[in-house]
C-alpha positions as CSV (number, residue, x, y, z in Angstrom):
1,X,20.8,2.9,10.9
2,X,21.3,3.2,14.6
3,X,17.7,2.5,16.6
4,X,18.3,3.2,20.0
5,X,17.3,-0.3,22.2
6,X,13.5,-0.6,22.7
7,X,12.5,0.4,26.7
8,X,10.9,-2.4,28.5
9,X,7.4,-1.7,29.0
10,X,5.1,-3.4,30.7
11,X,1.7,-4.3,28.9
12,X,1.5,-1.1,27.7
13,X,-1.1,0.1,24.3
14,X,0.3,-1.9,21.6
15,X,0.0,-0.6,17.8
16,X,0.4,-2.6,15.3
17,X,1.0,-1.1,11.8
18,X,3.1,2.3,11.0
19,X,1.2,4.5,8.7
20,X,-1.0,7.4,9.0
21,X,-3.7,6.3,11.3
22,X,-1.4,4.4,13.7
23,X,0.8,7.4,14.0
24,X,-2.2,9.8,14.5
25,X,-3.9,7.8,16.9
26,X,-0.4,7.8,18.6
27,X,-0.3,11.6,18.7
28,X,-3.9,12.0,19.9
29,X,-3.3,9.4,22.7
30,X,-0.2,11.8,23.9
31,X,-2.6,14.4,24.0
32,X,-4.3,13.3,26.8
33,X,-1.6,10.8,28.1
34,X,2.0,11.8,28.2
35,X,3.0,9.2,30.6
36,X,1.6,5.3,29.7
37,X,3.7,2.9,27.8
38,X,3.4,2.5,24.3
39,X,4.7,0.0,21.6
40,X,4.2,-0.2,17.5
41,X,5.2,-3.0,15.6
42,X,6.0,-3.0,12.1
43,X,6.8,-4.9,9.4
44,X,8.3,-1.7,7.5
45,X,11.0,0.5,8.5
46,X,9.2,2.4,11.3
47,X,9.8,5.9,9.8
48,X,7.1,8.4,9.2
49,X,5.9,9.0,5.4
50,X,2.6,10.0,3.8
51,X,1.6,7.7,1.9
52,X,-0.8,9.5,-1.0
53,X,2.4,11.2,-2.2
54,X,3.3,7.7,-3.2
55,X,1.4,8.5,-6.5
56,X,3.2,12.3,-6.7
57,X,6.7,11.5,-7.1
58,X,7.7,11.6,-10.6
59,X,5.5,14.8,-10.7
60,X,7.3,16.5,-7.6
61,X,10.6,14.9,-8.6
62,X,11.0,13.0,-5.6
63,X,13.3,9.6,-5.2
64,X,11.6,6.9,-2.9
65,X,14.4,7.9,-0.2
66,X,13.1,11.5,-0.3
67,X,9.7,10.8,0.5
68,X,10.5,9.9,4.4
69,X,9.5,12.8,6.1
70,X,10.8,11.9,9.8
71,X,13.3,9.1,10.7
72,X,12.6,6.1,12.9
73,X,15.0,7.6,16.0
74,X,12.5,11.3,15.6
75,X,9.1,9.2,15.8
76,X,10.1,7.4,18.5
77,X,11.5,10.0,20.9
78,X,9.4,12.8,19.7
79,X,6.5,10.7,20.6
80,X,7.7,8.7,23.3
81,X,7.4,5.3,22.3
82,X,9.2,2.1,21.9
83,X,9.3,1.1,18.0
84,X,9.9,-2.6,16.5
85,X,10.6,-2.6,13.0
86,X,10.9,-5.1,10.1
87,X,8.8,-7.3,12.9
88,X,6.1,-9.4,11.3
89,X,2.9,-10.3,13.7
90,X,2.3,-14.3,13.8
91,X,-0.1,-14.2,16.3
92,X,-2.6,-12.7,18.8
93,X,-4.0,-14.6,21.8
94,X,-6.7,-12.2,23.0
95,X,-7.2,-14.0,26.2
96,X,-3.8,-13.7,27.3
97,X,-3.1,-10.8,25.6
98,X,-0.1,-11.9,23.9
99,X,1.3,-10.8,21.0
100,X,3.7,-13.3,19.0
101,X,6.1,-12.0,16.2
102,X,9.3,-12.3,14.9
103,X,10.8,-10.1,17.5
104,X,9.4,-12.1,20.3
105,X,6.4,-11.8,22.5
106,X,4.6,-9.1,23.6
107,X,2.1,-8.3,26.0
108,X,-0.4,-5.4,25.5
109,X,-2.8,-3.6,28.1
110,X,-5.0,-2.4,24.8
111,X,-4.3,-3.4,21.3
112,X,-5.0,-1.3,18.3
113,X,-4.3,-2.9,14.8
114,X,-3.9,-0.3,11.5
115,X,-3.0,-2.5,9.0
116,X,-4.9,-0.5,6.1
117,X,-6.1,-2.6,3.0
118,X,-5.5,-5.9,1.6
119,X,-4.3,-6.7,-1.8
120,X,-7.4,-8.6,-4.0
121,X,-5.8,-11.9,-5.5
122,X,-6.2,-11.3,-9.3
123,X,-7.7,-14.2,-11.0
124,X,-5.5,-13.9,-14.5
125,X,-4.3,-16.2,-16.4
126,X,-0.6,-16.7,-17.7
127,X,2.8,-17.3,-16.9
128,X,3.5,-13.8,-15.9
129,X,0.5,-13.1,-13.4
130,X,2.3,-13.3,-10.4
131,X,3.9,-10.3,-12.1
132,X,1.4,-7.7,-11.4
133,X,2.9,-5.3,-8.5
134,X,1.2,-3.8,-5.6
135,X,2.2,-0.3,-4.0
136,X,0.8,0.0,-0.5
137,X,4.3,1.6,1.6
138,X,7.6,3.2,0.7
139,X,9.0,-0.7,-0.2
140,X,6.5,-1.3,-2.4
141,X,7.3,1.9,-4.2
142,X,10.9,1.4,-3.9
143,X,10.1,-1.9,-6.4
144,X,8.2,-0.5,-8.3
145,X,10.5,2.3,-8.8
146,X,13.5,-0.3,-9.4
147,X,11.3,-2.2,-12.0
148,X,10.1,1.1,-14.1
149,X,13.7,2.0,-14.2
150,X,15.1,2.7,-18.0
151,X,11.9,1.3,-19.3
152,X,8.9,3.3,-21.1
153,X,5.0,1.6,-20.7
154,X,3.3,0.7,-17.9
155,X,-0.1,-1.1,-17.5
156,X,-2.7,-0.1,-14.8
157,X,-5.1,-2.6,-13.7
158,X,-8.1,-0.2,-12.3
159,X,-9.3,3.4,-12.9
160,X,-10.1,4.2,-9.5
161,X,-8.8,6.7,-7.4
162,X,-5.3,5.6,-7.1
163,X,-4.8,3.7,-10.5
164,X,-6.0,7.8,-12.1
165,X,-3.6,9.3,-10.0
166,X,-0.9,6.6,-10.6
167,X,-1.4,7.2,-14.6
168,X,-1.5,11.0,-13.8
169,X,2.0,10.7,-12.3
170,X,3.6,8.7,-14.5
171,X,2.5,10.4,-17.7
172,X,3.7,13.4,-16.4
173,X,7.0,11.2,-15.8
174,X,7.2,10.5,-19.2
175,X,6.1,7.0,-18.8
176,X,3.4,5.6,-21.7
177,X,0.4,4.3,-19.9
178,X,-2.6,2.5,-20.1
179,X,-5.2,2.1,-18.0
180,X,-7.7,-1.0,-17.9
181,X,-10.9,-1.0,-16.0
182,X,-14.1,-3.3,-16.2
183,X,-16.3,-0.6,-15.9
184,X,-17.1,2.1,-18.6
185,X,-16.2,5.3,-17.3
186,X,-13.4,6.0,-14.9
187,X,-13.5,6.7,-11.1
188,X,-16.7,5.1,-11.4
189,X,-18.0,4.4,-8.0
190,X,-16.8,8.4,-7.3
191,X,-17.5,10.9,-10.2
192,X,-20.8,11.2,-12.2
193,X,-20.4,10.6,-15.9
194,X,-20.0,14.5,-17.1
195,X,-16.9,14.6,-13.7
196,X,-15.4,11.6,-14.9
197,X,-15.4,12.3,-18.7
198,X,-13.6,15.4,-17.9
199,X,-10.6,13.9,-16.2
200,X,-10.7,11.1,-18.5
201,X,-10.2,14.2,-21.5
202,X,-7.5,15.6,-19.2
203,X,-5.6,12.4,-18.7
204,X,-5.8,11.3,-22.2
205,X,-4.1,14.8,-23.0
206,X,-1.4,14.0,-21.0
207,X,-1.1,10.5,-23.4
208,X,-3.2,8.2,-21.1
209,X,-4.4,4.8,-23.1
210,X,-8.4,3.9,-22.0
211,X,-9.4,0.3,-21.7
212,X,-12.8,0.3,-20.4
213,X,-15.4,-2.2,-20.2
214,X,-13.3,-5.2,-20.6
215,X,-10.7,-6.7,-18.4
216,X,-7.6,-8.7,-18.3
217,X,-7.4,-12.3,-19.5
218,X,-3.8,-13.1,-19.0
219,X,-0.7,-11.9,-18.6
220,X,2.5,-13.6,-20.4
221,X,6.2,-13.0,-20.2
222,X,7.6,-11.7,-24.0
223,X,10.8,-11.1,-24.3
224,X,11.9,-8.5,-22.0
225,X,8.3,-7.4,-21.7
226,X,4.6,-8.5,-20.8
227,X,2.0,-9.5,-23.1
228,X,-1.8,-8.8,-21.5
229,X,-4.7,-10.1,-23.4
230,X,-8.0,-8.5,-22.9
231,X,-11.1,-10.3,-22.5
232,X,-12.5,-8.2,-25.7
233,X,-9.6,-9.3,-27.7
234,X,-7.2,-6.5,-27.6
235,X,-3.7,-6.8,-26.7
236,X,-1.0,-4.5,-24.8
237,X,2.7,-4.7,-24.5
238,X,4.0,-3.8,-21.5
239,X,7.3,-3.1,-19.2
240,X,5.7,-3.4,-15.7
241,X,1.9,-3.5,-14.7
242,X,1.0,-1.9,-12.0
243,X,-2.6,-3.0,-9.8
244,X,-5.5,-0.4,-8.5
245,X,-6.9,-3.6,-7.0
246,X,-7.7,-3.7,-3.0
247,X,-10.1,-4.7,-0.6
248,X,-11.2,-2.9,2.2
249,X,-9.7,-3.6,5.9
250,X,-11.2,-6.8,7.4
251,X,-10.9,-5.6,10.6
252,X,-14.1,-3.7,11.3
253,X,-15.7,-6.7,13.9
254,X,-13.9,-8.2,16.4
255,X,-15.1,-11.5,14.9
256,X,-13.2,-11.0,11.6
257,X,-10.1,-9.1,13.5
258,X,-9.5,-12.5,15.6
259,X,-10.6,-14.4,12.9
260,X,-7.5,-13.7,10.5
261,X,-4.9,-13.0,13.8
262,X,-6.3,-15.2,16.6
263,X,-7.2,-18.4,15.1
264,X,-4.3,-19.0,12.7
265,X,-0.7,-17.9,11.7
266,X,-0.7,-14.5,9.5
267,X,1.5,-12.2,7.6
């Protein structure tokens, strides 16, 4: 891919992150500025993607490659900006201003940083924990996508939101799934009981496996396939296990923002 040299700017806004809310506040920002300077950085690609239909694809028969929506070269001219992908942020020195990364330095006028969720560290047991995958951009999927390839179950870690609609997709893929969740009825921080015994009917239609109320124990390589342990004792044989698990963005005070970017080196 061909990404047309970034324009020197000089400390313009700086974004740092690529998904939805960067690119919106991007768009809104043009609204009402058409002329100042403004640079994202991003670890991923750069290109523009919506990220819920990350948990549609099997059902829409979409590839990972089909789910970009605009190319790197559109966002960046159609919005005026100067993009630097596959750039990882080491630093930010909030007196100076001063950005470091892997691309070099940068200095910003105003800094905005949509970096979305964390991933919770899992405290499981086993030789295969550091086995559990994580979808939170296109790459992510793209794994997972690789790993799921020719094989037939898959474990979720979490019946929230995203590990439902995960197991909603990937049933309909033709994928066996089960679901395991430490609380006793799914989507439970969202739906009543009566909601959330109906979509739990409507997924186990579609061949959905419950394990509620316990949790994972450990997780062990067998074969060609995992072995998960429950902490009530069951067992389930898995290709790939997929986690629901994330914490929300530490980033709401400035004390915790310059806490994890200011003080030390970060991801």
């Amino acid at each position: 891919m061909n990404i047309p040299s970034p324009v020197p700017v000089t400390h313009p806004i700086t974004i740092i992150g690529s998904g939805l809310a960067a690119y919106t506040v991007i768009r809104e920002i043009r609204k009402i500025n058409t002329e100042v300077g403004i640079v994202l950085i991003t670890r991923e690609p750069g290109y523009f993607y919506s990220k819920p239909m990350l948990s549609t694809a099997f059902a829409s028969k979409k590839t990972a490659s089909q789910l970009i929506m605009t190319p790197i070269e559109k966002m960046a001219s159609s919005l005026g900006i100067t993009i630097y992908p596959n750039t990882t942020v080491t630093r930010i020195d909030p007196l100076d201003k001063k950005i470091s990364s892997s691309s070099g330095d940068f200095y910003y006028s105003k800094l905005v940083l949509a970096l979305g969720a964390d991933q919770m560290k899992l405290d499981l047991e086993g030789n295969a924990a550091d086995q559990v995958l994580f979808i939170n951009d296109l790459e992510d999927y793209q794994k997972f996508r690789d790993r799921i390839e020719g094989k037939r179950k898959i474990g979720i870690l979490g019946a929230g939101l995203i590990g439902c609609e995960f197991a909603n997709d990937l049933s309909l893929g033709g994928f066996d799934v089960d679901v395991i969740d430490l609380a006793p009825q799914v989507l439970g921080r969202l739906l009543p009981l009566a909601a959330a015994q109906v979509l739990q009917e409507k997924l186990s239609a579609l061949g959905v496996t419950w394990h509620l109320s316990t949790t994972v124990h450990s997780m062990n390589h067998q074969i060609d396939q995992f072995k998960i342990e429950l902490a009530n004792g069951g067992t389930i044989n898995c290709d790939a296990v997929l986690s629901d698990h994330w914490t929300q963005t530490p980033y709401s005070t400035g004390k915790r923002l310059w806490a994890r970017y200011a003080d030390r080196d970060c991801c």
